[in-house]
N, C-alpha and C positions, 0 to 999 in steps of 0.2 A: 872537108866532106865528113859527115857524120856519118858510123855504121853503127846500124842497131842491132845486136848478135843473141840469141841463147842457143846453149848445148844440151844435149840431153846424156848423161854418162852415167855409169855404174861406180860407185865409192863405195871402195868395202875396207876400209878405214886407212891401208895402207898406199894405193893409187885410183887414178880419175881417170878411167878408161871411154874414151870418147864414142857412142853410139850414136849421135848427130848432131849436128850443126844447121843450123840457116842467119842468115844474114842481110839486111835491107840497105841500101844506105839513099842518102834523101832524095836522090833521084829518083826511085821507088825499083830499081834494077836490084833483083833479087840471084839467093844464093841457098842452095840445098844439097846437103849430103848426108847418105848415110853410111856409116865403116861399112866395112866387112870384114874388120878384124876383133869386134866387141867379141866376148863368150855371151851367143842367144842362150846359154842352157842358164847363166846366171842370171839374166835379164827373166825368163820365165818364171824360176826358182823365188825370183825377187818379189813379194807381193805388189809392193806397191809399181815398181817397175811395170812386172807382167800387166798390172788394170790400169794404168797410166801413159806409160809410154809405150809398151807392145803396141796397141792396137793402130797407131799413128804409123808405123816402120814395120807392119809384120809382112804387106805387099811388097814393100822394096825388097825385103829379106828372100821374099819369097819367089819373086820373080829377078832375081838378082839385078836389082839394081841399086848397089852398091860399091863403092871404092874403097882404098887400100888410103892410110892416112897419108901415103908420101904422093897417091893422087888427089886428096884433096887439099894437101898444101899447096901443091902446082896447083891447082884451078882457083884456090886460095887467093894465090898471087895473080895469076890472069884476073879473078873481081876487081881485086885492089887495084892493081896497077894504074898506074899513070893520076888518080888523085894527089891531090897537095893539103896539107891540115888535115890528116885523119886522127878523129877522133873515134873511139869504138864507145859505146852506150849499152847496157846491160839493166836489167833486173834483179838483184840478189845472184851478181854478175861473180863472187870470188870463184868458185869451182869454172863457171866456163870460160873463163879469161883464163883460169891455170891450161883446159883442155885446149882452147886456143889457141898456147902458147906452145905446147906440147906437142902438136903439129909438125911444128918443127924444129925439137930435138928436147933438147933442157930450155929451162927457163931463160938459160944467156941465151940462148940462140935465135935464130930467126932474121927475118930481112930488116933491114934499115926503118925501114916506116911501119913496125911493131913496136908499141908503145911498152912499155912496162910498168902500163897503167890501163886501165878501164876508168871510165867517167858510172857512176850509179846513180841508177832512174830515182831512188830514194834518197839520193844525197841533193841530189839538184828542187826535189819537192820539199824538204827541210828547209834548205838554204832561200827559199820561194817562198815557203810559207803557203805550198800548194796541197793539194789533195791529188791524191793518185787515184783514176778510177780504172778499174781491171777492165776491159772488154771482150774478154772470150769467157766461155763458161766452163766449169771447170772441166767436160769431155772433151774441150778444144782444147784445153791447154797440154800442154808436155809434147807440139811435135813443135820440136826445133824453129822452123819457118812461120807459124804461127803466130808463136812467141815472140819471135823478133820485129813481126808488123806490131807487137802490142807493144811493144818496148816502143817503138818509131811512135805510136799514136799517141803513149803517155806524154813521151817527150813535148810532142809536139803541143799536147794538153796542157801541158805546164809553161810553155812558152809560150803561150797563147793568152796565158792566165795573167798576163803581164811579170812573167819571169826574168831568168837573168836577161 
């Protein structure tokens, strides 16, 4: 089972503070979260953050609807669970594969069917000799779940394309 994932997090050059997640996987059974342990004051302060990713996550914030990352690892695990062959799929996936993993604990950590790998939407279009077409515009992009249906639609573009 293939999951299509991005994050959306704060890197202020020393750690990858996780401010959401969404996740598809090819059943089209979808997954969204947003923390409630990110600093909003940095997210604001942030330029491109505040005009990018704010305006996606400023209603969850604001009517709290948000989790604690140790509850979105448990709901984490409740998506995944009971698949076999997971594979996770990404977009310029390195930083949200690290947030991903970080979920749950350090990088060793985590459940059994956590890879300590991510598959890239751009590795797979090289190795294809495909073209990646983006389909949101750039005010859809940067919320989490969005991103991750464009990840699933590239994929799926590229294997359509007569890929691997």
């Amino acid at each position: 089972m293939n999951f299509y994932f991005d994050t959306e997090f704060i890197d202020n050059g020393q750690t990858i503070d996780l401010i959401s997640i969404g996740m598809i996987n090819d059943n089209g059974d979808t997954f969204y979260r947003v923390s409630s342990e990110f600093d909003v004051d940095a997210v604001l302060e942030h330029p491109w953050l505040s005009d990018n990713v704010w305006p996606h996550i400023e209603n969850d914030v604001a009517y709290e609807n948000t989790y604690t990352k140790a509850e979105i690892a448990k709901d984490l695990l409740k998506f995944v669970d009971g698949h076999r062959h997971i594979e996770f799929w990404a977009f310029c996936g390195a930083y949200d594969f690290v947030a991903l993993r970080q979920l749950f604990g350090r990088g060793i950590d985590g459940p059994s069917w956590l890879p300590f790998y991510y598959n890239e939407i751009q590795s797979l279009a090289r190795l294809t000799n495909s073209h990646i077409i983006r389909t949101l515009t750039d005010k859809e992009r940067h919320h989490a779940l969005k991103d991750a249906k464009e990840v699933k639609a590239m994929y799926e573009m590229i294997r359509g394309n007569g890929g691997v």
